[in-house]
FIKE-742498 format. One record per residue (C-alpha): chain; x negated, z negated, y. Coordinates in pm, 1 decimal, m for minus. Example, Ala and Ser with C-alpha at 12.3 -4.5 7.8 and 13.67 -1.06 7.14 Angstrom:
// FIKE-742498
<rec kette="A" x="m1230.0" z="m780.0" y="m450.0"/>
<rec kette="A" x="m1367.0" z="m714.0" y="m106.0"/>
// end
This chain:
// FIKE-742498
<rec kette="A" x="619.6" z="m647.4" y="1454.0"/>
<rec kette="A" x="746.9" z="m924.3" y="1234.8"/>
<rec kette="A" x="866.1" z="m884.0" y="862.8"/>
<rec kette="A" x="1157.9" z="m1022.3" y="805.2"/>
<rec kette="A" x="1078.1" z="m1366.5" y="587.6"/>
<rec kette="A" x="1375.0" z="m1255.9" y="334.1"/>
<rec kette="A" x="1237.2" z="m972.0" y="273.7"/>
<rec kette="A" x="934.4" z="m1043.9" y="268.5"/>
<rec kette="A" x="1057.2" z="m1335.9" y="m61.0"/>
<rec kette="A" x="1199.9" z="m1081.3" y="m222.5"/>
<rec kette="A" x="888.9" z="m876.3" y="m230.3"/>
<rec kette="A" x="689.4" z="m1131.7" y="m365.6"/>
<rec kette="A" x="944.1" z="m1202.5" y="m632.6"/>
<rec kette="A" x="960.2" z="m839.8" y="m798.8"/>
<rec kette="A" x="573.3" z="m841.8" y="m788.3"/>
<rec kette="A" x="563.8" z="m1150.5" y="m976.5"/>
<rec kette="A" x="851.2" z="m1087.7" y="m1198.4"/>
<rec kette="A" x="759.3" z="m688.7" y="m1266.1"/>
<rec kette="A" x="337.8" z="m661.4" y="m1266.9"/>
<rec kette="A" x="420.2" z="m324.4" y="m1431.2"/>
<rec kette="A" x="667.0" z="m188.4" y="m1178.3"/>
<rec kette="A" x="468.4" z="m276.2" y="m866.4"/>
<rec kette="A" x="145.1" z="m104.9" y="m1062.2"/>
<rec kette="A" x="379.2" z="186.9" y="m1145.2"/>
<rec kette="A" x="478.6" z="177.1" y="m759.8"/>
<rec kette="A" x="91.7" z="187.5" y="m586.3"/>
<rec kette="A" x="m24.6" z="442.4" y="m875.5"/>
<rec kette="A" x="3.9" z="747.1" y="m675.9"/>
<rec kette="A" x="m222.9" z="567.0" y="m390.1"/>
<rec kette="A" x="m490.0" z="492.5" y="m659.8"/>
<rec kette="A" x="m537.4" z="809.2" y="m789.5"/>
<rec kette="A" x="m562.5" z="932.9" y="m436.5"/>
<rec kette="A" x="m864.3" z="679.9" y="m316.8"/>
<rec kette="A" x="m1002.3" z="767.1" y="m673.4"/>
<rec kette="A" x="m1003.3" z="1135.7" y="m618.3"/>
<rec kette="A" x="m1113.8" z="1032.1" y="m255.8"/>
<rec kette="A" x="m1395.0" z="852.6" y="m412.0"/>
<rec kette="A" x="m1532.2" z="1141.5" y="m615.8"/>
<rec kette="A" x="m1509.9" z="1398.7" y="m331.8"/>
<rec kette="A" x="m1656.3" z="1238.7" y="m35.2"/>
<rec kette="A" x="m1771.9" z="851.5" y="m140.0"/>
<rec kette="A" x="m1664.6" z="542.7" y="m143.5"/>
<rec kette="A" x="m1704.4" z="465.9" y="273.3"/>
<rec kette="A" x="m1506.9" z="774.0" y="342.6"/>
<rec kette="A" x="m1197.4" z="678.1" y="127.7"/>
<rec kette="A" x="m1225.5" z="322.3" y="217.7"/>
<rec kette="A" x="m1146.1" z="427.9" y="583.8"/>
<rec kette="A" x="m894.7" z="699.9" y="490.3"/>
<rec kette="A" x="m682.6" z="393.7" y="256.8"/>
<rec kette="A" x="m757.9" z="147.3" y="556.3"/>
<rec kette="A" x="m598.9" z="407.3" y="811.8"/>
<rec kette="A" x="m342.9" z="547.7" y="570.1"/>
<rec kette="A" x="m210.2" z="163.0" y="454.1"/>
<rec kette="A" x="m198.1" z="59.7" y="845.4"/>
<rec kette="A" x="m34.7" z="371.3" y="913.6"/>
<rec kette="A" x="213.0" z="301.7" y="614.4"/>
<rec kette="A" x="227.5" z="m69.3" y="808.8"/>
<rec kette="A" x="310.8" z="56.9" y="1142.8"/>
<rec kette="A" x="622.4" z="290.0" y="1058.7"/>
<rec kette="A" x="780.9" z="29.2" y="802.8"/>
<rec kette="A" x="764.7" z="m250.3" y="1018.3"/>
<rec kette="A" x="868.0" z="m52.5" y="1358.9"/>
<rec kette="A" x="1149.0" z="m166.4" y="1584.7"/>
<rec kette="A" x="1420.3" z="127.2" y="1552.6"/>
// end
């Protein structure tokens, strides 16, 4: 399951060029662990982001 390297550049470059974008881009998943947090703790939603960002992982990086 390798990333493609140019892709993987060009990543790097929008999150260093655009701080704002890329925090505008991973808000949703913040105010999810948040919420996360509040309900059921902070182990809990640790494990649910851990699982959720692998899972996330897994189906970008996946052969077709």
């Amino acid at each position: 399951m390798a990333v493609d390297p140019a892709k993987r550049k060009a990543v790097t470059e929008v999150v260093r060029e655009h701080p704002g974008m890329t925090l505008a881009a991973v808000s949703p998943g913040l105010i999810v662990f948040a919420v996360l947090w509040l309900v059921m703790g902070f182990w809990p939603a640790l494990i649910i982001g851990l699982v959720a960002g692998g899972a996330g992982y897994y189906f970008i990086t996946r052969q077709k």
